[in-house]
Backbone as CSV, one residue per row, in Angstrom:
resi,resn,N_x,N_y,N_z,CA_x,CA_y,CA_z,C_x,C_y,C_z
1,UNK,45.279,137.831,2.335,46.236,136.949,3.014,47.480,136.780,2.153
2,UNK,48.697,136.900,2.931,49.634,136.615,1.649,50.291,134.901,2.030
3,UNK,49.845,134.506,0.649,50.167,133.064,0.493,51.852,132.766,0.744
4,UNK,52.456,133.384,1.099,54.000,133.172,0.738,53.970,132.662,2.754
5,UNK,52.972,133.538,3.355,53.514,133.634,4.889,53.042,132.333,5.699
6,UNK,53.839,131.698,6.742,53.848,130.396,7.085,53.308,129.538,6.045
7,UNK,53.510,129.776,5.316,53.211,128.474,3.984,51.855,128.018,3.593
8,UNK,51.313,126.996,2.764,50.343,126.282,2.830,49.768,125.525,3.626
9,UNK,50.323,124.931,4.606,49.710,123.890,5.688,49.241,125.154,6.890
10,UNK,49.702,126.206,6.697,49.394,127.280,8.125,48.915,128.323,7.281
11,UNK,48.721,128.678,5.974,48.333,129.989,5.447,46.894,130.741,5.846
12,UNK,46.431,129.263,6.948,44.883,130.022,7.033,45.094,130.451,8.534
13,UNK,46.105,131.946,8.258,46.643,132.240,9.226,45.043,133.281,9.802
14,UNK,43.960,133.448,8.873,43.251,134.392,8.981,42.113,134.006,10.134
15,UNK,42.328,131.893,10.423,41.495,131.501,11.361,41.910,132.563,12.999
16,UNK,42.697,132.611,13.199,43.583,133.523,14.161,42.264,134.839,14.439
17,UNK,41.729,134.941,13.872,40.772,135.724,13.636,39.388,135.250,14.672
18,UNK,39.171,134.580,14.310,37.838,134.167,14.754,38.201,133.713,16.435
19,UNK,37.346,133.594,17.286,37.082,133.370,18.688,37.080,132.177,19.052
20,UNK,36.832,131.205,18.455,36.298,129.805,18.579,37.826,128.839,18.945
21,UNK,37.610,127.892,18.928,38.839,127.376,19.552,40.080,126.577,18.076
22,UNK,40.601,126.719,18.161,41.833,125.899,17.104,42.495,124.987,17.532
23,UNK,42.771,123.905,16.496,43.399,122.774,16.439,44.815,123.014,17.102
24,UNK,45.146,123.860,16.882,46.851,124.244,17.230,46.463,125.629,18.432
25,UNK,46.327,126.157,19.551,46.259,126.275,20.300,47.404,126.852,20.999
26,UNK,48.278,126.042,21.404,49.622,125.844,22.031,50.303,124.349,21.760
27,UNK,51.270,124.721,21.486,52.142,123.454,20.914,52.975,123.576,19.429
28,UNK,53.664,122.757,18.710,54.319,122.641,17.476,54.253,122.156,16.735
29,UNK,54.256,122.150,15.640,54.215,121.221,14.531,55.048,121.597,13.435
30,UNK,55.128,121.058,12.311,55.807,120.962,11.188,55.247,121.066,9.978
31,UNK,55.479,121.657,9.535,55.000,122.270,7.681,56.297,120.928,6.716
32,UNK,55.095,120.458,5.580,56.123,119.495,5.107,57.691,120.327,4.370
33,UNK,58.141,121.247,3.885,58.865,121.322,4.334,60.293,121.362,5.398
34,UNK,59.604,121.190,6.500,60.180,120.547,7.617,60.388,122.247,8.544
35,UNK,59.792,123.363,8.014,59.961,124.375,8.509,58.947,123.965,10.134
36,UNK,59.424,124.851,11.410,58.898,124.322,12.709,57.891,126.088,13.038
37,UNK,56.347,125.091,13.166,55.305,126.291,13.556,55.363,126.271,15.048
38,UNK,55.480,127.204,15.924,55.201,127.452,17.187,53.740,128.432,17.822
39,UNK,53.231,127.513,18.514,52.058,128.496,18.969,51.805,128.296,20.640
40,UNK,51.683,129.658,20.597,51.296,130.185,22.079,49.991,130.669,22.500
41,UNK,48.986,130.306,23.215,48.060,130.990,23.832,48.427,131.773,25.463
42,UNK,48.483,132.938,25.375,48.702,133.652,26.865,46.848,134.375,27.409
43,UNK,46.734,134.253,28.664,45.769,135.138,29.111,46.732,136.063,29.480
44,UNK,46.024,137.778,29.570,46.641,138.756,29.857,46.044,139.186,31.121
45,UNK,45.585,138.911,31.938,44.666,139.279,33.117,44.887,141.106,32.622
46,UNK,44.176,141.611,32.936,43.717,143.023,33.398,44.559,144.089,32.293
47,UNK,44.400,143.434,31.260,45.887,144.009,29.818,44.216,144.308,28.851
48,UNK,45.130,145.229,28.092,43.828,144.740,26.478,45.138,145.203,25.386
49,UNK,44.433,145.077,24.557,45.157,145.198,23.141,45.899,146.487,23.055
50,UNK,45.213,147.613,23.099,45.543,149.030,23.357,47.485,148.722,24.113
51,UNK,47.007,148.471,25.218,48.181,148.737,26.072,49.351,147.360,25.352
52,UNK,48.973,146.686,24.839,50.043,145.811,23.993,50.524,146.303,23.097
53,UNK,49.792,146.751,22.123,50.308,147.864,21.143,51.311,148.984,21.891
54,UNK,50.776,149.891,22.756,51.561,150.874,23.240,52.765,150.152,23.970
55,UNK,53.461,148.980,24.446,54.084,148.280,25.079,55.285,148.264,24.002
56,UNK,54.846,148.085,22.831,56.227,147.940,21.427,56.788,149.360,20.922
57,UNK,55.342,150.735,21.634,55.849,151.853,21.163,57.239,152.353,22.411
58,UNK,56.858,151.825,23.437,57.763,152.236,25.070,58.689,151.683,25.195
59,UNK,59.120,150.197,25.207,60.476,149.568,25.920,61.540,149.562,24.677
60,UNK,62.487,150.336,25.742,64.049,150.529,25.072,65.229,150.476,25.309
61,UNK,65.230,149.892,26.556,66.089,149.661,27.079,66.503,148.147,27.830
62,UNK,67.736,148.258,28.085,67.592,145.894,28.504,67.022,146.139,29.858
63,UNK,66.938,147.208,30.780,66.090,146.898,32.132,64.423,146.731,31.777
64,UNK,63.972,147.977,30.428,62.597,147.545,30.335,62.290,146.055,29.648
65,UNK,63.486,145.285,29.264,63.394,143.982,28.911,63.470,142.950,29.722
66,UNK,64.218,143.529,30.844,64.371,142.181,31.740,63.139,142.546,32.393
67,UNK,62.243,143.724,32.523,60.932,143.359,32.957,60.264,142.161,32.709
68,UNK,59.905,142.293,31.485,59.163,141.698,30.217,60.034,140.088,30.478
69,UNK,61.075,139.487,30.276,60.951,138.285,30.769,62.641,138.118,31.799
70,UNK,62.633,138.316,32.910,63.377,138.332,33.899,64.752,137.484,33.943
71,UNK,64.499,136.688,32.939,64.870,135.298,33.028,66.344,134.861,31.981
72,UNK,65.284,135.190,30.805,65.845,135.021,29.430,66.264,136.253,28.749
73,UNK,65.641,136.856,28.525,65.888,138.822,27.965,67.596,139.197,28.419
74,UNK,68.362,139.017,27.915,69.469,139.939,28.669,69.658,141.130,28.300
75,UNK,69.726,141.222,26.906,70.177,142.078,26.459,69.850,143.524,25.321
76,UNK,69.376,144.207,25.214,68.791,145.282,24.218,69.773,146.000,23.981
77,UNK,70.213,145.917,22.475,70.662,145.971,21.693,70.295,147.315,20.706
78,UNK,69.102,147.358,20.907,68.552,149.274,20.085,67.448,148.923,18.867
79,UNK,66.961,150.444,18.941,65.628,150.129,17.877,67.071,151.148,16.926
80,UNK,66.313,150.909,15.418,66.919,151.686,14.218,66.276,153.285,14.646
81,UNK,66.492,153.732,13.227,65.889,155.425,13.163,64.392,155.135,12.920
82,UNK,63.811,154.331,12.655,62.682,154.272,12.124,61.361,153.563,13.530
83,UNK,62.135,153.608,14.511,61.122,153.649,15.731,61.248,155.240,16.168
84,UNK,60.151,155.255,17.058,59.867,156.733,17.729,59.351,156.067,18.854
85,UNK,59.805,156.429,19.987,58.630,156.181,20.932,57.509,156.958,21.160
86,UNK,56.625,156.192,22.062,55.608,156.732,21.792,54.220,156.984,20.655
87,UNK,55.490,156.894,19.151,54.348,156.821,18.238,54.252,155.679,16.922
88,UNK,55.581,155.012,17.236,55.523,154.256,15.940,56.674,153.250,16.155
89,UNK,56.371,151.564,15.905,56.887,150.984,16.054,57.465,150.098,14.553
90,UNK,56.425,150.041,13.582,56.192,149.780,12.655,56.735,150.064,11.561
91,UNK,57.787,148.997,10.693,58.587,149.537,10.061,60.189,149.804,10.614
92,UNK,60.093,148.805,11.882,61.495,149.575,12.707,62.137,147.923,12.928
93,UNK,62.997,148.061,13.063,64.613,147.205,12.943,64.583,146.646,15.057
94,UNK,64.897,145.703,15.582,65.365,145.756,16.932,66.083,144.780,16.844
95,UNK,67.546,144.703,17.848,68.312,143.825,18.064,68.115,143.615,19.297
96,UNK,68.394,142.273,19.862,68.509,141.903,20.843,69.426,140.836,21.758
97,UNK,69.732,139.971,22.531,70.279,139.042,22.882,69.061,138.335,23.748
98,UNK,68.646,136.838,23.749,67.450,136.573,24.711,67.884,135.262,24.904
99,UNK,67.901,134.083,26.025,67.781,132.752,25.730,65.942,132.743,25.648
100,UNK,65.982,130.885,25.233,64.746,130.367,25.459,64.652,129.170,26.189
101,UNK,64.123,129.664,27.105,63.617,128.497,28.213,65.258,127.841,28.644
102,UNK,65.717,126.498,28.497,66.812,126.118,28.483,68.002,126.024,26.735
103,UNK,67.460,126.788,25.834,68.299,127.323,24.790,68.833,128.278,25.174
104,UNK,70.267,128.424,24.843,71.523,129.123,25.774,70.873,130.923,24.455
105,UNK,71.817,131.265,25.242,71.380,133.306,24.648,71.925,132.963,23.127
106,UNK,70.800,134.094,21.997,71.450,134.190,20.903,71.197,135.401,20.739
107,UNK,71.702,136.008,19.942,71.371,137.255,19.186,70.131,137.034,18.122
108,UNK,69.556,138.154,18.608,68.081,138.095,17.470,67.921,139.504,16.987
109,UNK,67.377,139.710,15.348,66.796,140.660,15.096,65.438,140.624,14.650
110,UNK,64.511,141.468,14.697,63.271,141.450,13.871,63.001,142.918,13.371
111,UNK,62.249,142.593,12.162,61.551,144.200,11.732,60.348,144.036,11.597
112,UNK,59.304,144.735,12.034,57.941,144.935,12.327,57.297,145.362,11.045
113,UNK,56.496,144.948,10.734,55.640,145.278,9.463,54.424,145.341,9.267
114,UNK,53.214,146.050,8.695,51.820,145.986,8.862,51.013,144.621,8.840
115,UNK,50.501,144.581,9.556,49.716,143.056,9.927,48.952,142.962,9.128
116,UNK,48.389,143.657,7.910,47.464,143.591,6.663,48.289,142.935,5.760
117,UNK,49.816,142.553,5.696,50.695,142.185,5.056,50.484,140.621,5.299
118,UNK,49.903,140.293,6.439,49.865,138.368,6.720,48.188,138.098,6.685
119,UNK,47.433,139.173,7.250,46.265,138.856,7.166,45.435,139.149,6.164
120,UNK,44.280,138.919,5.723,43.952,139.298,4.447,43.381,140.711,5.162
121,UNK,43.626,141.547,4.348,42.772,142.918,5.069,41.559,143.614,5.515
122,UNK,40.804,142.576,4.446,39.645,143.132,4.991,38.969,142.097,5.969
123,UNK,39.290,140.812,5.896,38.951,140.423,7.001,39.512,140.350,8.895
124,UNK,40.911,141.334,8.630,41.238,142.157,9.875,40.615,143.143,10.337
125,UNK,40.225,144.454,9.126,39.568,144.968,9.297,38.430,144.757,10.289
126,UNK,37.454,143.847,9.610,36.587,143.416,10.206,36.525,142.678,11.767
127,UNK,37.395,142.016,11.910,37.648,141.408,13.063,37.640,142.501,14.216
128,UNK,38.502,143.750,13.790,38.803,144.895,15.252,37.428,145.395,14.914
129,UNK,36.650,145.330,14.189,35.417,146.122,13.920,34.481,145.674,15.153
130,UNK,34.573,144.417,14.983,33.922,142.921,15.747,34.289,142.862,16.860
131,UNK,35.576,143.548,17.502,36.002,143.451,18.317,36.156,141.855,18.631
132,UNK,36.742,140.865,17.425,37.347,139.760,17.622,38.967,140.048,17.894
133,UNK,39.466,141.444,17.764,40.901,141.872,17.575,40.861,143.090,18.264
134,UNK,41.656,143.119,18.895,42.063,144.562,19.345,43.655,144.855,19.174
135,UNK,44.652,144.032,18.895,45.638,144.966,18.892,46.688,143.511,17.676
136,UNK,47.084,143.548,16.702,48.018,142.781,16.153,49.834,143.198,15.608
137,UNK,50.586,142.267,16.108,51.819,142.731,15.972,52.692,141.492,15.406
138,UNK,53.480,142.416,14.215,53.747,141.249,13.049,55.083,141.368,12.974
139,UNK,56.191,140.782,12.376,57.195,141.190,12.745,57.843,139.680,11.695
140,UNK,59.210,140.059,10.854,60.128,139.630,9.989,61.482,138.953,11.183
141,UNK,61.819,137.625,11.174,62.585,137.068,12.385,63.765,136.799,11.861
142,UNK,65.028,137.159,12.771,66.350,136.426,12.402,66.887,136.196,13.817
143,UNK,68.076,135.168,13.479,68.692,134.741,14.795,70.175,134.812,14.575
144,UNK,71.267,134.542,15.497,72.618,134.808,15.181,73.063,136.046,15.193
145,UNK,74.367,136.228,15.432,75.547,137.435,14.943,75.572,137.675,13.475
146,UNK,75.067,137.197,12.567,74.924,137.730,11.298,73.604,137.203,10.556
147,UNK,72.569,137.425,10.514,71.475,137.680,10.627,71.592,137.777,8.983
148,UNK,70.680,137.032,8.065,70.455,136.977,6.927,69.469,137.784,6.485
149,UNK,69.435,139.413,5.691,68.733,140.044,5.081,68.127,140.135,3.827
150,UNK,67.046,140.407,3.338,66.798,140.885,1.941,67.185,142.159,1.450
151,UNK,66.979,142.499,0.395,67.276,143.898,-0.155,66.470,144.943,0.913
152,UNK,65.060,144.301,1.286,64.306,145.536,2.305,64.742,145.114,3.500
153,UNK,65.552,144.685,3.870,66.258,144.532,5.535,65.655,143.810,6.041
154,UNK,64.647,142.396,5.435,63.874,142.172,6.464,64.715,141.037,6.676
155,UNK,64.577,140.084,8.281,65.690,138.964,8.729,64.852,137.921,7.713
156,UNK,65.427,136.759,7.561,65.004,135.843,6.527,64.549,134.270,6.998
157,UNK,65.015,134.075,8.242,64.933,133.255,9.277,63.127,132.694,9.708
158,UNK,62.544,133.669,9.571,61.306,133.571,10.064,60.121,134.517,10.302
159,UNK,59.224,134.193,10.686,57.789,135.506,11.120,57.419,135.208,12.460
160,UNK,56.742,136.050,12.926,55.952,136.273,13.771,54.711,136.793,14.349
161,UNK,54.104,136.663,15.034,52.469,137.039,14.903,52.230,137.064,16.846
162,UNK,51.938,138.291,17.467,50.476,138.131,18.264,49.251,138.744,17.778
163,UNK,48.294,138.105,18.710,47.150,139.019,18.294,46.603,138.906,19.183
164,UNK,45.686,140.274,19.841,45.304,140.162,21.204,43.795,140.341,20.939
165,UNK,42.821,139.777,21.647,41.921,139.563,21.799,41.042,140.604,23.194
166,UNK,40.217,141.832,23.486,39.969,141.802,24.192,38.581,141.103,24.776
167,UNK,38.622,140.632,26.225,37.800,139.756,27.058,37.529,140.526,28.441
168,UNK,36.206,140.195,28.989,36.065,140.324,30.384,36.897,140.573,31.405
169,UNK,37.876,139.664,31.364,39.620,139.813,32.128,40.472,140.509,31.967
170,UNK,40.298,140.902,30.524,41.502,141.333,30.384,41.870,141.415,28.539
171,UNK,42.782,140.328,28.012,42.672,139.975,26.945,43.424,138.758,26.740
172,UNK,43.198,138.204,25.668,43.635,136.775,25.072,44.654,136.940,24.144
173,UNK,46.251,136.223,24.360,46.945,136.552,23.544,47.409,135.315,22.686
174,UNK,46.956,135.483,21.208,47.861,134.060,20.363,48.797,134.162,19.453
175,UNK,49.839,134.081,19.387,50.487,133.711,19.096,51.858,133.128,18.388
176,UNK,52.077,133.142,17.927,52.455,132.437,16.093,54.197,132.452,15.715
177,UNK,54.695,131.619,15.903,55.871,131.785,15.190,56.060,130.672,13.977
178,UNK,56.968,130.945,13.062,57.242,130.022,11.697,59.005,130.419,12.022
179,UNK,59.736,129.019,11.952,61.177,129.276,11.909,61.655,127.923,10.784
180,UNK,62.961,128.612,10.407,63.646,127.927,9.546,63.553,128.291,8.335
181,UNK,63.042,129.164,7.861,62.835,129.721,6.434,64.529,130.314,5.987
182,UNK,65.418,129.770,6.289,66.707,130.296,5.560,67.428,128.634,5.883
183,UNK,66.697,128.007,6.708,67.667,126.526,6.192,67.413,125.847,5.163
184,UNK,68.867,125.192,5.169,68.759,124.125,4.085,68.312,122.653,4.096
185,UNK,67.881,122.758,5.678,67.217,121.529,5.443,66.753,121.601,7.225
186,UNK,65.394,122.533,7.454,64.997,122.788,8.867,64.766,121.171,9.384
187,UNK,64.459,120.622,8.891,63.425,119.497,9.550,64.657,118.601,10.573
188,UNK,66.379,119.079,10.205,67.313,118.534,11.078,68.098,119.513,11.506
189,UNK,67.959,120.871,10.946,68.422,121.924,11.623,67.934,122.337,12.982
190,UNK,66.684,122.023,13.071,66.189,122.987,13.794,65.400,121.773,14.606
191,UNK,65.651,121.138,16.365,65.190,120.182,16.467,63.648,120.937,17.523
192,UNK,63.089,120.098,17.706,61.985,119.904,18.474,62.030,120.918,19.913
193,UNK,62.988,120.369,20.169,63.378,121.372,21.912,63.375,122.675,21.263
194,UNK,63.689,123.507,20.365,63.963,124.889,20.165,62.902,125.130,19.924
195,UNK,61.599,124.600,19.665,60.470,125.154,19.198,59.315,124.974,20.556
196,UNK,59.959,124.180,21.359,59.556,124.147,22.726,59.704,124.971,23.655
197,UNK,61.412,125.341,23.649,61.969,126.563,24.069,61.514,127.786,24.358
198,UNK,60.890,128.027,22.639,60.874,129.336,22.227,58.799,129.430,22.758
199,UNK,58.464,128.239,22.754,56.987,127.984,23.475,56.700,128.844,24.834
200,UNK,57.844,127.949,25.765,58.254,128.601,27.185,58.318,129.959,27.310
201,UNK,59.584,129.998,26.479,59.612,131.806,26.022,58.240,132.256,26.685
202,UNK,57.723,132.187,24.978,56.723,133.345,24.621,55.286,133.402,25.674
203,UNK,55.259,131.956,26.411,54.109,132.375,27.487,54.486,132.614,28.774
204,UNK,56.254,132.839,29.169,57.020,133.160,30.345,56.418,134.666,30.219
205,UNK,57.127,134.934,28.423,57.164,136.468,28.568,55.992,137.514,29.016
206,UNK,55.451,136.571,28.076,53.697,137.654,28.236,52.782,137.594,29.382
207,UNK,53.107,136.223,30.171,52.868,136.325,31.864,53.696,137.633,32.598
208,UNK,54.556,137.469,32.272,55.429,138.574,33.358,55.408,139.661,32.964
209,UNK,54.568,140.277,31.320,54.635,141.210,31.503,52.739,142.147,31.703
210,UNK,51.849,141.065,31.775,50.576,140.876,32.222,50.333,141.748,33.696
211,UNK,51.911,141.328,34.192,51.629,141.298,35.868,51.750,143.093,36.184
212,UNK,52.796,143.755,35.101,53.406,145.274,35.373,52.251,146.044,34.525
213,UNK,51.870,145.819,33.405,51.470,146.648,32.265,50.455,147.594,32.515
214,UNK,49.608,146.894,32.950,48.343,147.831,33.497,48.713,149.069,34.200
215,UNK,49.780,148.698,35.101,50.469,149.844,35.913,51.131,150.816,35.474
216,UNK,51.877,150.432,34.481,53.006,150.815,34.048,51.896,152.209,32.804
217,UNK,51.632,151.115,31.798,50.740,152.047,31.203,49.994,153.210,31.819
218,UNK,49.082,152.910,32.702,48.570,154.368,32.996,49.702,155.556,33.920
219,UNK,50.884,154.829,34.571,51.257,155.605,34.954,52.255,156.557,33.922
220,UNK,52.848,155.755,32.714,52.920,156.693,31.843,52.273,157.563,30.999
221,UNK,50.660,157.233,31.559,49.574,158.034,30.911,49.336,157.668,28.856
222,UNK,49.380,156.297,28.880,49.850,155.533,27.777,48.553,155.872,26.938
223,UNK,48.443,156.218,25.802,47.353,157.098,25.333,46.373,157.916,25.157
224,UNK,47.112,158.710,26.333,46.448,159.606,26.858,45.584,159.392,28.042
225,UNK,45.265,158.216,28.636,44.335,157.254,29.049,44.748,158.078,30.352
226,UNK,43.500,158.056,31.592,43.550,158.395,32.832,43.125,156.942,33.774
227,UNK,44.373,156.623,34.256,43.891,155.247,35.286,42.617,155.349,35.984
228,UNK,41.990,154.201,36.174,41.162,153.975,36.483,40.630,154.161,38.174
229,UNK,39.798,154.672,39.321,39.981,154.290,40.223,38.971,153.153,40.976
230,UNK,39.782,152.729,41.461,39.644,151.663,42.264,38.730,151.739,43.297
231,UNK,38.553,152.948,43.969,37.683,153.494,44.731,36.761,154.497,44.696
């Protein structure tokens, strides 16, 4: 686990892991720092992990975004050199423009990074072993027209986390954002509604895109996979 990620009051980011139910769920809270945690639970009806994963290797364009959330998404902005579709998302740069919920549009970047980097590894390992995990996607957060970097490009603003769960239905998606890690003082930077906002967001998004994916995936023949029939 790396201790640096959502801090001490959230570092037991590895509960995320287990099946059982959590204190934080859906809703927000605050790290004494005053940095703002956001969490989302989505059901995916008729989705699994597989096709979530392959979902970050495919959309590239702002129409395959305004799929994904109709509403808020305006704008796609481009992956770097270091996406491929199809095979690799990881390690890659995306810009975007999105509102949240009633937070007006900003510019956002993130860079994607191995999920063994937040979780401790071998107990991820274990989890997809367990099939407590089937698909995790991690990702370095910034917001604004000038977007605060490190020496490795990553945005400085914040993290991010789903992790999909497959189930009977489908799969279980949770969650995770940490923001404010570049203010100077989040706990009045950054009020309550934006972490509500960005709540709306993230279970608008992953509803609407629950509803196409299944489809979409096999008809691009999304890992080789042959759709299923129905009859």
């Amino acid at each position: 686990m790396n201790d640096n990620a959502f801090e001490p009051d959230i570092s037991r980011i590895d509960e995320l892991l287990q099946i059982t139910p959590l204190r934080l769920e859906t809703g927000i809270c605050r790290l004494p720092s005053g940095c703002l945690v956001v969490a989302c639970r989505t059901d995916m009806h008729g989705c699994s992990g597989r096709m979530l994963d392959w979902w970050f290797k495919f959309f590239e364009t702002t129409q395959h975004i305004n799929w994904w959330h109709p509403h808020d998404h305006l704008e796609h902005r481009g992956w770097d050199a270091h996406w491929k579709k199809g095979e690799r998302y990881i390690g890659a740069s995306i810009e975007a423009v999105e509102s949240l919920a009633d937070i007006p549009p900003v510019a956002a970047r993130l860079k994607f990074h191995e999920p063994r980097e937040l979780f401790d590894p071998a107990q991820l390992e274990l989890a997809f072993a367990e099939k407590r995990a089937s698909a995790a996607v991690y990702a370095r957060i910034g917001f604004g027209d000038h977007v605060q970097l490190d020496a490795q490009g990553d945005p400085q603003d914040g993290e991010m986390v789903h992790l999909a769960r497959d189930t009977p239905f489908g799969c279980v998606l949770r969650s995770r954002f940490l923001l404010g890690r570049s203010c100077a003082d989040p706990a009045t930077e950054l009020p309550d509604a934006l972490g509500l906002g960005l709540l709306r967001h993230c279970y608008t998004e992953f509803s609407y895109l629950s509803r196409f994916l299944p489809s979409l995936y096999y008809g691009e023949h999304g890992n080789g996979e042959a759709a299923p029939l129905p009859w």
